[in-house]
Structures are given as structure tokens and as C-alpha cells.
N, CA, C and O atoms as a GROMACS GRO file, in nm:
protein
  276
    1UNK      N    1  -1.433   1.117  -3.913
    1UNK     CA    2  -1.466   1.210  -3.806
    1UNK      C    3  -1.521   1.134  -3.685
    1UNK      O    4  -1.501   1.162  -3.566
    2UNK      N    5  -1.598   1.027  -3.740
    2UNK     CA    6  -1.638   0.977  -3.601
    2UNK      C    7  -1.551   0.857  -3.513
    2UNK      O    8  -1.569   0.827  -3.395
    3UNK      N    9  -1.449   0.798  -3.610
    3UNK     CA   10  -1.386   0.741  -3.540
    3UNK      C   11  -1.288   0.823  -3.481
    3UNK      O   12  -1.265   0.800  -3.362
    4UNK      N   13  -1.226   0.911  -3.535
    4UNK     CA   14  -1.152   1.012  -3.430
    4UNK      C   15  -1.192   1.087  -3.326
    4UNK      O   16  -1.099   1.132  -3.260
    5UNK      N   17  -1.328   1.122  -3.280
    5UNK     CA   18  -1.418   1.075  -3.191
    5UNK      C   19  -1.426   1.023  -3.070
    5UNK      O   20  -1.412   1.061  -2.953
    6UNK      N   21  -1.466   0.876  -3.157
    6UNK     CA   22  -1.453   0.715  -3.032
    6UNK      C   23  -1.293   0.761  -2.977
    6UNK      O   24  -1.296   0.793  -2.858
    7UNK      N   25  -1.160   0.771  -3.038
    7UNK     CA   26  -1.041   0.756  -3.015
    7UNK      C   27  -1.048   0.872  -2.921
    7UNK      O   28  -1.007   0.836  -2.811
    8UNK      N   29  -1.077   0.972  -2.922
    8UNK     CA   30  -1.052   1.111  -2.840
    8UNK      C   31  -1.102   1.058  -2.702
    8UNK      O   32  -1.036   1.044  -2.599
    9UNK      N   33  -1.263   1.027  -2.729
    9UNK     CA   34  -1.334   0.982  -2.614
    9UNK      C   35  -1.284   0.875  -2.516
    9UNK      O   36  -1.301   0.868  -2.395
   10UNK      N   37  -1.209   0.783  -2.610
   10UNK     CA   38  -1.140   0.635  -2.517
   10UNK      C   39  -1.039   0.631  -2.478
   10UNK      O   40  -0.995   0.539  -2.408
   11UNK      N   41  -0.950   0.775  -2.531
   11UNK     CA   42  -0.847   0.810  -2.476
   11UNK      C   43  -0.857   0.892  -2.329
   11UNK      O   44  -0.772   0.905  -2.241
   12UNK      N   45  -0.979   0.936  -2.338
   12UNK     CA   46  -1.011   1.044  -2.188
   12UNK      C   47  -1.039   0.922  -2.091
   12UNK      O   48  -1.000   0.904  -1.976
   13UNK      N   49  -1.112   0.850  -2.167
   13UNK     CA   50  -1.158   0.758  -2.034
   13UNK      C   51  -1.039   0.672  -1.983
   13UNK      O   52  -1.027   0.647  -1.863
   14UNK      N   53  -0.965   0.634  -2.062
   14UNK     CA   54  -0.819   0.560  -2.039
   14UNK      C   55  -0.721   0.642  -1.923
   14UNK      O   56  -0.654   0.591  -1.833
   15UNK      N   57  -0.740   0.810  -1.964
   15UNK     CA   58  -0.685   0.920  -1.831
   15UNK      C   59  -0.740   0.860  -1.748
   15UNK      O   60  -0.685   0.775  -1.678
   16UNK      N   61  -0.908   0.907  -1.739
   16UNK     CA   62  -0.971   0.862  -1.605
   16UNK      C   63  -0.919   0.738  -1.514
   16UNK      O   64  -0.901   0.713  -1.395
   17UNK      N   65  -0.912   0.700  -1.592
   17UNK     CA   66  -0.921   0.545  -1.522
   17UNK      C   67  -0.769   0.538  -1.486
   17UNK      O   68  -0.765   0.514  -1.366
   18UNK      N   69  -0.658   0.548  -1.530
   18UNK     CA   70  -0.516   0.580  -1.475
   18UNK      C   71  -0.524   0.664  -1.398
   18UNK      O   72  -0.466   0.642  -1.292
   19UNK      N   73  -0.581   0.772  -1.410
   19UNK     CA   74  -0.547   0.882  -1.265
   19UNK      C   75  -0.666   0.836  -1.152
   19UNK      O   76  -0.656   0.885  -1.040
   20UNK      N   77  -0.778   0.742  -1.182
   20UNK     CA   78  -0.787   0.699  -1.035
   20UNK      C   79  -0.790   0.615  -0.999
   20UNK      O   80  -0.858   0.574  -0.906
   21UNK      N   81  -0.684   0.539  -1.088
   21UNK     CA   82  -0.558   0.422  -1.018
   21UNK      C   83  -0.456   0.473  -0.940
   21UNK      O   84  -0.423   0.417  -0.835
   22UNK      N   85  -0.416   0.550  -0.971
   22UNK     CA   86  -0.316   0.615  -0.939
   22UNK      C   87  -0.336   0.702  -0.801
   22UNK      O   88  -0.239   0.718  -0.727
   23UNK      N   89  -0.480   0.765  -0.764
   23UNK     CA   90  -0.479   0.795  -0.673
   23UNK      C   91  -0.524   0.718  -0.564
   23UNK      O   92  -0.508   0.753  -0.447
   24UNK      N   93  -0.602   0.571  -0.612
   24UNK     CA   94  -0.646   0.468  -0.514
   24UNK      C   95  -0.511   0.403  -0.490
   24UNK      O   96  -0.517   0.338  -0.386
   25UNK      N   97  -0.395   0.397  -0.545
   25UNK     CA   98  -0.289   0.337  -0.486
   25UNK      C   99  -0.223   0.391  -0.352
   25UNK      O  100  -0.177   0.345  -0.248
   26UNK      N  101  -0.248   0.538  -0.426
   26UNK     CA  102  -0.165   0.649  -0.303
   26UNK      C  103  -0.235   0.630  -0.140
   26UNK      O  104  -0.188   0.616  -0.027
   27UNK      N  105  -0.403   0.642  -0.215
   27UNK     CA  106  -0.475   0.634  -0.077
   27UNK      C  107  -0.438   0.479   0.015
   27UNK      O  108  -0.400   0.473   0.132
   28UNK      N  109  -0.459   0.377  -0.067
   28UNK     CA  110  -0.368   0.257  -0.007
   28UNK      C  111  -0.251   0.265   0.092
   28UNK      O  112  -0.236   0.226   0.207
   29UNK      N  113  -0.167   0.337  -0.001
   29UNK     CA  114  -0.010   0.354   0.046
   29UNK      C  115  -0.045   0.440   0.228
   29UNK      O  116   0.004   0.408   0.336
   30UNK      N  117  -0.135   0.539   0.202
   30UNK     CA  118  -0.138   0.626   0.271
   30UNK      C  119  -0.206   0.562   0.386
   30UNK      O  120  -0.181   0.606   0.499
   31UNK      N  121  -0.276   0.477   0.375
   31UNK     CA  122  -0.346   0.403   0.537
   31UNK      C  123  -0.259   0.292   0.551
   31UNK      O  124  -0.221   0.270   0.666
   32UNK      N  125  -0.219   0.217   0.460
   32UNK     CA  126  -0.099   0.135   0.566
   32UNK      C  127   0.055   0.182   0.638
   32UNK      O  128   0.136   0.113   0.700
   33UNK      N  129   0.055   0.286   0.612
   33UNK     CA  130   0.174   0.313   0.661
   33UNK      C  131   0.077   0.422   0.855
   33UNK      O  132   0.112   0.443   0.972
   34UNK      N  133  -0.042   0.451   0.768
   34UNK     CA  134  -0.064   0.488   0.923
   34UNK      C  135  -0.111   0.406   0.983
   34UNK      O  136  -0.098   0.433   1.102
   35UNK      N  137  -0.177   0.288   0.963
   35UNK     CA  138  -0.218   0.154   1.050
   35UNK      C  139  -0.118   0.087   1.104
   35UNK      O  140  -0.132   0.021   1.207
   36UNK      N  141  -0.002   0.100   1.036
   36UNK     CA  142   0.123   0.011   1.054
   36UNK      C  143   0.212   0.086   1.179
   36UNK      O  144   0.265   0.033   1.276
   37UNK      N  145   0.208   0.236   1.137
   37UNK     CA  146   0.252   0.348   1.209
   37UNK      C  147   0.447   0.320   1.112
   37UNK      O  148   0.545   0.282   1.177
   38UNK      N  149   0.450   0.339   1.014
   38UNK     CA  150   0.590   0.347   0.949
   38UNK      C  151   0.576   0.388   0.862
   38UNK      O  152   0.504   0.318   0.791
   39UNK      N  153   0.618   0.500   0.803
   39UNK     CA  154   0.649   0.604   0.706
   39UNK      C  155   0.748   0.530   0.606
   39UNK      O  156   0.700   0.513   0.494
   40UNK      N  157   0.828   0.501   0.618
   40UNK     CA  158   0.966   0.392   0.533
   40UNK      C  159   0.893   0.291   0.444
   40UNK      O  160   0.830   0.196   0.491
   41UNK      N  161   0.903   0.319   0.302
   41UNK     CA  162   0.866   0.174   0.270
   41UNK      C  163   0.921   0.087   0.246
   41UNK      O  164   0.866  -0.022   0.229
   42UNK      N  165   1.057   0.107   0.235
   42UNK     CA  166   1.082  -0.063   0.282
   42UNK      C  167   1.086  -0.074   0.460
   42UNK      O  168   1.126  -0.175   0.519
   43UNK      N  169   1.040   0.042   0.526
   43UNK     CA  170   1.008  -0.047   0.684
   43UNK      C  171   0.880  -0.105   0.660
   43UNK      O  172   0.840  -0.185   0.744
   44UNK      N  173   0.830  -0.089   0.592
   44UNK     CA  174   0.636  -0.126   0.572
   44UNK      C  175   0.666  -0.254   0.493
   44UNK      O  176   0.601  -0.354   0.525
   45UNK      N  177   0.751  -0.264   0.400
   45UNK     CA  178   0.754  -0.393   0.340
   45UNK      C  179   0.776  -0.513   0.444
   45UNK      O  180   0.716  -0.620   0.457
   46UNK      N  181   0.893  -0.451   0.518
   46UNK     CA  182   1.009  -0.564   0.593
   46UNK      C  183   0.881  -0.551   0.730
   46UNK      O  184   0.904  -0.655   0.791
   47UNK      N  185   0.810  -0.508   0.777
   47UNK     CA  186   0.738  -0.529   0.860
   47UNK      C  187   0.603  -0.605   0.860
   47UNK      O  188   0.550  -0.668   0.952
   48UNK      N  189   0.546  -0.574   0.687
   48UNK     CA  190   0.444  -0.679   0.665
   48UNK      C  191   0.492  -0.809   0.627
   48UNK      O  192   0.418  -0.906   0.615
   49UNK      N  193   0.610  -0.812   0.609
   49UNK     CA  194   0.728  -0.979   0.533
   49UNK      C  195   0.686  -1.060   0.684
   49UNK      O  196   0.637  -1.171   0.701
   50UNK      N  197   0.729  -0.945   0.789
   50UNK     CA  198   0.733  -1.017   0.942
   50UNK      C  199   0.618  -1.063   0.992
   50UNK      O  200   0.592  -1.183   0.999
   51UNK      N  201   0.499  -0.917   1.049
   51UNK     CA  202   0.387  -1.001   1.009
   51UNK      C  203   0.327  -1.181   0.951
   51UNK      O  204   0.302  -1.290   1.003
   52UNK      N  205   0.328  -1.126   0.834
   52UNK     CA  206   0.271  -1.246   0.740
   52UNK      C  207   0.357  -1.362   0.789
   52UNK      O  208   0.288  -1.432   0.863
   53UNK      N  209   0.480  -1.411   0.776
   53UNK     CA  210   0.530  -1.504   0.846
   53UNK      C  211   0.511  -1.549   0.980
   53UNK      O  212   0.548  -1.661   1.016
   54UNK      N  213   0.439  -1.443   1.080
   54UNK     CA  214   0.404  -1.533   1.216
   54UNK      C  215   0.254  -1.572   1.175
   54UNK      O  216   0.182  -1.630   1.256
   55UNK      N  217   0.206  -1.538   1.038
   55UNK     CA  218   0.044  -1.619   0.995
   55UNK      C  219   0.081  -1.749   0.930
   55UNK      O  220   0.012  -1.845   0.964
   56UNK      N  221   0.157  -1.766   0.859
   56UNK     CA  222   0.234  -1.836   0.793
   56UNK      C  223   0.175  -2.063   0.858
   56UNK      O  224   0.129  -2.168   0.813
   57UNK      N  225   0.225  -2.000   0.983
   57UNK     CA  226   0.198  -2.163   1.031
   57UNK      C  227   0.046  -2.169   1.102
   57UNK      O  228  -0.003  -2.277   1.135
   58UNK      N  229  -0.020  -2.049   1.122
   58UNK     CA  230  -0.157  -2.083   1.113
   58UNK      C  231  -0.257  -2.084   1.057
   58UNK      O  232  -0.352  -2.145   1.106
   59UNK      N  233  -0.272  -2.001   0.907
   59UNK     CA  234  -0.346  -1.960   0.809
   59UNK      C  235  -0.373  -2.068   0.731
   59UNK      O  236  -0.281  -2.146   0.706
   60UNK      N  237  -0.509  -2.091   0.676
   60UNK     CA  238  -0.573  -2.198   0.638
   60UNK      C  239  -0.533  -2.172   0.502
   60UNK      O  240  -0.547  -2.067   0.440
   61UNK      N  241  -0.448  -2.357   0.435
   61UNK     CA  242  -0.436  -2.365   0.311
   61UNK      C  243  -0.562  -2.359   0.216
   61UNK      O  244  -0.678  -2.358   0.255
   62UNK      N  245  -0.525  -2.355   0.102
   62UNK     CA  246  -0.640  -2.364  -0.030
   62UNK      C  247  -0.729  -2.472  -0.005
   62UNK      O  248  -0.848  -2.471  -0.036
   63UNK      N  249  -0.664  -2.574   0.057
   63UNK     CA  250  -0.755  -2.743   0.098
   63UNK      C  251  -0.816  -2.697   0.201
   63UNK      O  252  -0.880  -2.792   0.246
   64UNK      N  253  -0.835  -2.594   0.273
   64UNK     CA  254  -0.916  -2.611   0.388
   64UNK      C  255  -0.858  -2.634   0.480
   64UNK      O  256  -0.902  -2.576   0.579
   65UNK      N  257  -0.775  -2.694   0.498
   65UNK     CA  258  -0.674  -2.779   0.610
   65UNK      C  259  -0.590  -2.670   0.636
   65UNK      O  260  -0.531  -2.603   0.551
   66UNK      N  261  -0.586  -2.651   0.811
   66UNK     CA  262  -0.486  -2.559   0.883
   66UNK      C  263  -0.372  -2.608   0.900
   66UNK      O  264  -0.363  -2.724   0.942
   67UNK      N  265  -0.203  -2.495   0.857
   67UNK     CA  266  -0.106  -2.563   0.898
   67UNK      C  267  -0.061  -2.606   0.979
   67UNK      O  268   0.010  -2.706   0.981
   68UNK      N  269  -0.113  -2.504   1.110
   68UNK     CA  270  -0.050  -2.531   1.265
   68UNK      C  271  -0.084  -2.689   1.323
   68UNK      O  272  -0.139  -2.766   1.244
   69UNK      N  273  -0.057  -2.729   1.435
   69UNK     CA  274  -0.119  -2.822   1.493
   69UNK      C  275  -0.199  -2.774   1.550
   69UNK      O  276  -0.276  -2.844   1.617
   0.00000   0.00000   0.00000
């Protein structure tokens, strides 16, 4: 009885914790596409790909050391 219990109980909390994964993803989803201003996700993908590549030659490696000149 009591381990069926623990199992009932660790199964609720296992919900919990998936459904507010699930809604911290959405909320994610939901401010970059309005920061970005693009509804499309693959325009949000192909626009942060673009992005990130003009950081690409100035963003400081793991050594500390910047790529750009």
C-alpha cells in the first residue's frame, strides 16, 4: 500500500514537472518569435542561423581569446 503510494505520488510530480516544461517551452517559443518579430519557425530558425553567424567572427572562444582581429 505504501509503495503504491510513493508510485501514485511520483507519478503526479513527474505530470507536474512535464506540463511545466511544456509550458516554459511555449512561453520561450512565444517571446522569441515576438522579439524577433517572425511567427514562421523555420523563419525564426533561418533568422537566428543568420544572426549567430555575423557573432561568429567576434564572439569570444572558450580560451578567452577573440576571433575577430
Amino acid at each position: 500500500m505504501v509503495i503504491a503510494l510513493e508510485v501514485a505520488r511520483t507519478s503526479l510530480s513527474l505530470q507536474a514537472i512535464q506540463t511545466a516544461y511544456e509550458k516554459l517551452l511555449s512561453e520561450c517559443q512565444y517571446l522569441l518569435h515576438n522579439v524577433f518579430g517572425v511567427r514562421n519557425e523555420e523563419k525564426l530558425r533561418e533568422d537566428l542561423r543568420v544572426r549567430a553567424g555575423h557573432l561568429a567572427g567576434i564572439a569570444r572562444s572558450p580560451g578567452g581569446h577573440y576571433g575577430g582581429t
